[in-house]
MARKEDO-59735 format. One record per residue: residue number from 1; residue in three letters; y, z negated, x of N, C-alpha, C in turn. Coordinates in nm, 2 decimals, padded with zeros to 4 digits. Each point is the difference from the previous one (the first is absolute). Layout:
N
+-----+-----+--------+--------+--------+--------+--------+--------+--------+--------+--------+
:   i :  aa :   n.py :   n.pz :   n.px :  ca.py :  ca.pz :  ca.px :   c.py :   c.pz :   c.px :
+-----+-----+--------+--------+--------+--------+--------+--------+--------+--------+--------+
: NUM : ALA :      Y :      Z :      X :      Y :      Z :      X :      Y :      Z :      X :
...
+-----+-----+--------+--------+--------+--------+--------+--------+--------+--------+--------+
This chain:
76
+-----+-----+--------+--------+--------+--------+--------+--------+--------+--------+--------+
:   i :  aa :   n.py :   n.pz :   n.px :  ca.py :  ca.pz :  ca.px :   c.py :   c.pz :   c.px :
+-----+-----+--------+--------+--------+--------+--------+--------+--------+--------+--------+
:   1 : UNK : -00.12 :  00.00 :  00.08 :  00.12 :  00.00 : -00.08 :  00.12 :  00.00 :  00.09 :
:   2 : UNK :  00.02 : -00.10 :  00.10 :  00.10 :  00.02 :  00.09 :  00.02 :  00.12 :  00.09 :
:   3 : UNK : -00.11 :  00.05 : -00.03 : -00.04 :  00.16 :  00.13 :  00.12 :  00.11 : -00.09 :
:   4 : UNK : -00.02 :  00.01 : -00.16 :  00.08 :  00.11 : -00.07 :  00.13 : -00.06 :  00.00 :
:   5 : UNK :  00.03 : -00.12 : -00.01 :  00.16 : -00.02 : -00.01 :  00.06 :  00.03 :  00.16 :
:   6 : UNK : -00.11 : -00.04 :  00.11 :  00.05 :  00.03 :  00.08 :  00.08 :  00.20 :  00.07 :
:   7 : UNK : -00.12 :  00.01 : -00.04 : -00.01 :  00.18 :  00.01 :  00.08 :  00.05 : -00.08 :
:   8 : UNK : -00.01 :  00.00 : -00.12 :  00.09 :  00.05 : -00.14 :  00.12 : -00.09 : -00.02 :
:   9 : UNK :  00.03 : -00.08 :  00.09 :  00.14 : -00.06 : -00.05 :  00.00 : -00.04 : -00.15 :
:  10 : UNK : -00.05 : -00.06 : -00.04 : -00.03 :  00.02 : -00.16 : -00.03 : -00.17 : -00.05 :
:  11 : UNK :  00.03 : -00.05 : -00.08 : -00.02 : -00.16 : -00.04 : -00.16 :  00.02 : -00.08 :
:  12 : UNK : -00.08 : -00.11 :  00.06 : -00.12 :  00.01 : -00.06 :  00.03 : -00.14 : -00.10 :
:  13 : UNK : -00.01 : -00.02 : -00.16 : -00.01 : -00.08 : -00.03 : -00.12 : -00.03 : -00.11 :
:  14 : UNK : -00.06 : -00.12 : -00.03 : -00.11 :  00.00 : -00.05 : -00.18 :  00.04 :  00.09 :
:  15 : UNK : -00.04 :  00.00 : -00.08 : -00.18 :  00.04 :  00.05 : -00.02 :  00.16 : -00.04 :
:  16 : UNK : -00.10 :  00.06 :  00.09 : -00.02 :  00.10 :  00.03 : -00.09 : -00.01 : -00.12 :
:  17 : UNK : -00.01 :  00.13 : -00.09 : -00.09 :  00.00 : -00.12 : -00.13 :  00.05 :  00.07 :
:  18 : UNK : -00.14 : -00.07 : -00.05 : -00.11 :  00.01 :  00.09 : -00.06 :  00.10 : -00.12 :
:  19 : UNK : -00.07 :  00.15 :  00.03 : -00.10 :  00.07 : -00.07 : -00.16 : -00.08 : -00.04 :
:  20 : UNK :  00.01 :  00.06 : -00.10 : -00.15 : -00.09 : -00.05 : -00.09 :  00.13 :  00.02 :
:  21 : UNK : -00.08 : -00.02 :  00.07 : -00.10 :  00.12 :  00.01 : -00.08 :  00.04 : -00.12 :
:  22 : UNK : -00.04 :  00.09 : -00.01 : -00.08 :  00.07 : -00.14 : -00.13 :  00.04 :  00.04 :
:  23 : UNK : -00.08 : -00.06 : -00.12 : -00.13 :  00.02 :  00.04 : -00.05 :  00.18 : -00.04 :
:  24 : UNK : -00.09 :  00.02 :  00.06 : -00.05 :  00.17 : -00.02 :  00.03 :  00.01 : -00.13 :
:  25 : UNK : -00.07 : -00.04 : -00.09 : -00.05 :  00.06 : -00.16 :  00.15 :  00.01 : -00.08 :
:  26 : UNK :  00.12 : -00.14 :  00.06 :  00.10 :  00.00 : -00.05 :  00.05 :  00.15 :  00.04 :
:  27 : UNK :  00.02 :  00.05 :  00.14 :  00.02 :  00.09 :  00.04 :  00.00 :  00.11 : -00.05 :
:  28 : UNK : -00.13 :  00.07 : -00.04 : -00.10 :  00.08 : -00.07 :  00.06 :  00.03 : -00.14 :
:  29 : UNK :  00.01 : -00.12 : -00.05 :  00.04 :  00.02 : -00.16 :  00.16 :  00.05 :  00.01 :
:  30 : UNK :  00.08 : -00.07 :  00.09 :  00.12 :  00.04 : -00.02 :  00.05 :  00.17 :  00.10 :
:  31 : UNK : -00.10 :  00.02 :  00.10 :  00.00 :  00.13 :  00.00 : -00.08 :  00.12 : -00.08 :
:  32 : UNK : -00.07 : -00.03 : -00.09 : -00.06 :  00.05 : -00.11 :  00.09 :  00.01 : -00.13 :
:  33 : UNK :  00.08 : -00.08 : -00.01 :  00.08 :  00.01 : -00.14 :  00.14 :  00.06 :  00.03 :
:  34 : UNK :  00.03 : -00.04 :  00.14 :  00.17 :  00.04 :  00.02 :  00.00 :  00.22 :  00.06 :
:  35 : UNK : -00.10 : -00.03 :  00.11 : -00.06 :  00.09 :  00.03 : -00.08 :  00.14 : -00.10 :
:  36 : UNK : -00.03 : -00.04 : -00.10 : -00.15 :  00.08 : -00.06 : -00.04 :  00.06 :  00.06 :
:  37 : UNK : -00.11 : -00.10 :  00.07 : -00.05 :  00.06 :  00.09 : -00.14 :  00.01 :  00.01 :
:  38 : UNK : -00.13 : -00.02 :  00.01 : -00.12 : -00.07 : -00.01 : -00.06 : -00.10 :  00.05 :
:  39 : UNK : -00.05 : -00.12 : -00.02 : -00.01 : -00.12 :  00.11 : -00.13 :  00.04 :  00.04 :
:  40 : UNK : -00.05 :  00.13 :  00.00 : -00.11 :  00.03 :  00.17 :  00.07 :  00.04 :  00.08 :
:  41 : UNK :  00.14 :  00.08 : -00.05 :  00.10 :  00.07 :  00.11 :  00.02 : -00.15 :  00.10 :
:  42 : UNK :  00.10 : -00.10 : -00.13 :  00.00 : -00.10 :  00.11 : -00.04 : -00.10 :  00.06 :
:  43 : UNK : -00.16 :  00.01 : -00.02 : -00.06 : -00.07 :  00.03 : -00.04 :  00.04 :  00.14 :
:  44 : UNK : -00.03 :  00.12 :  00.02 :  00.00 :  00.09 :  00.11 :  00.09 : -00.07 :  00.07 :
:  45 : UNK :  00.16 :  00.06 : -00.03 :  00.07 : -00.06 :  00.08 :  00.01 : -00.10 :  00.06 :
:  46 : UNK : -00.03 : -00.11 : -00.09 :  00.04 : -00.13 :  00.04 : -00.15 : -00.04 :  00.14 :
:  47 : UNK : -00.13 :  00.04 : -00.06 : -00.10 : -00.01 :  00.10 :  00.01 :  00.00 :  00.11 :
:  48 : UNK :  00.12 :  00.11 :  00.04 :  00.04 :  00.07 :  00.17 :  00.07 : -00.08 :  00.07 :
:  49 : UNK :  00.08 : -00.08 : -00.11 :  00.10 : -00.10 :  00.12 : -00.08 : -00.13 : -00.08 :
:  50 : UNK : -00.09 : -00.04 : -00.01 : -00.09 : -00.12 : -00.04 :  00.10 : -00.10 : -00.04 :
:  51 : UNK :  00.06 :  00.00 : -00.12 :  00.07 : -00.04 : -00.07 :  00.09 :  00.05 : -00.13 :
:  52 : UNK :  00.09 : -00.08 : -00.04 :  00.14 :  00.04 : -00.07 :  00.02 :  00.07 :  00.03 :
:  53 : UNK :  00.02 :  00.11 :  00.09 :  00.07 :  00.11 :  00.07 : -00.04 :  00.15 : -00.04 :
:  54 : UNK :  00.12 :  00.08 :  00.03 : -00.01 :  00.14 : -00.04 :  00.10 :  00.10 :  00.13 :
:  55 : UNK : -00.05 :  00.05 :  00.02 :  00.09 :  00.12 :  00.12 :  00.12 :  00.06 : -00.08 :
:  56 : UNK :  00.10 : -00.02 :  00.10 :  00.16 :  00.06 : -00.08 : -00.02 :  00.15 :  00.00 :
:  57 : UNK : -00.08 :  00.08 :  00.10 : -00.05 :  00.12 : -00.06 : -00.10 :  00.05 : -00.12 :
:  58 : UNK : -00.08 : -00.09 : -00.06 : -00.05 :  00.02 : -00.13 :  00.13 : -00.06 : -00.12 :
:  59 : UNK :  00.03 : -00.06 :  00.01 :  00.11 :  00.00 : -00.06 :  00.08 :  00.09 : -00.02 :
:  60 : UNK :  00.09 :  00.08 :  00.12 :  00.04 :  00.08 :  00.02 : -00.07 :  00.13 : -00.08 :
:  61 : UNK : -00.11 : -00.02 :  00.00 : -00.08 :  00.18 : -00.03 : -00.03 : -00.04 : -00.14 :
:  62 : UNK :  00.00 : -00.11 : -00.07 :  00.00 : -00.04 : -00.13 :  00.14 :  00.03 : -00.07 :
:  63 : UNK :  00.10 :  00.00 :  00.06 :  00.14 :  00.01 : -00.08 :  00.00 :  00.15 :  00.04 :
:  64 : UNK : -00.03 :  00.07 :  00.08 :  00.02 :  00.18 : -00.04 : -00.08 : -00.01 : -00.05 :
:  65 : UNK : -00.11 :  00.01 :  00.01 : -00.14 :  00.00 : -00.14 :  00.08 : -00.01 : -00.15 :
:  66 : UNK :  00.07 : -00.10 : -00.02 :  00.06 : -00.03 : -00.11 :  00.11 :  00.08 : -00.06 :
:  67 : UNK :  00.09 :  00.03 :  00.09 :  00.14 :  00.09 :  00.03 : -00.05 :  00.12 : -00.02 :
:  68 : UNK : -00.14 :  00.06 :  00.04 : -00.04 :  00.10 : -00.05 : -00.06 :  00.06 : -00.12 :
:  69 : UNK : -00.01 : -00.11 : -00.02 : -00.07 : -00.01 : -00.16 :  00.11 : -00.02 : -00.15 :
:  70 : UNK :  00.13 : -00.04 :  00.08 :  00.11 : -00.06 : -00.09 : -00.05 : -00.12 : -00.04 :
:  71 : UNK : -00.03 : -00.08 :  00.01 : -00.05 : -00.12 : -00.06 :  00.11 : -00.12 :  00.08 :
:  72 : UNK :  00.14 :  00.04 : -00.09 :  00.11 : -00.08 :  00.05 : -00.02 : -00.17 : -00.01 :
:  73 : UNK : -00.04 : -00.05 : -00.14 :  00.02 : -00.16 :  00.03 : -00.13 :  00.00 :  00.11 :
:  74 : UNK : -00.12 :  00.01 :  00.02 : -00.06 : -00.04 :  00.12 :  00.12 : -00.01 :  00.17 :
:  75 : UNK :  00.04 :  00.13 : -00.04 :  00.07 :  00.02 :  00.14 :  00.12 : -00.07 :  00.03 :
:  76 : UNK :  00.08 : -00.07 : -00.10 :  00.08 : -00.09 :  00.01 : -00.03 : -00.15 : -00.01 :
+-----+-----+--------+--------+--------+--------+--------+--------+--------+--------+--------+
């Protein structure tokens, strides 16, 4: 905390908000519904980084996928 006010000149006040990690399945469902996607698609994905995780390039190839399809609210 002292390291960013030092560097960034910047007043740090308060506690740093701590992320709550998400379990797979949570994952899955919320990239399955926001996404429409399939959860073997990401289940796949998630397998390859052995967790919550997904590659900013499948992501990436999911929003043209989408953009090409016009399927605007997904892509927003």
């Amino acid at each position: 905390m002292h390291d960013v006010a030092s560097l960034l000149h910047l007043p740090i006040t308060g506690a740093f908000h701590s992320i709550e990690a998400l379990h797979v399945d949570k994952v899955v469902f919320l990239l399955v519904e926001l996404l429409e996607v399939s959860s073997k698609e990401v289940r796949d994905e998630t397998v390859q980084y052995h967790g919550a995780y997904v590659q900013l390039l499948w992501l990436r190839d999911i929003y043209r996928s989408k953009c090409d399809t016009t399927q605007w609210t997904v892509v927003a």
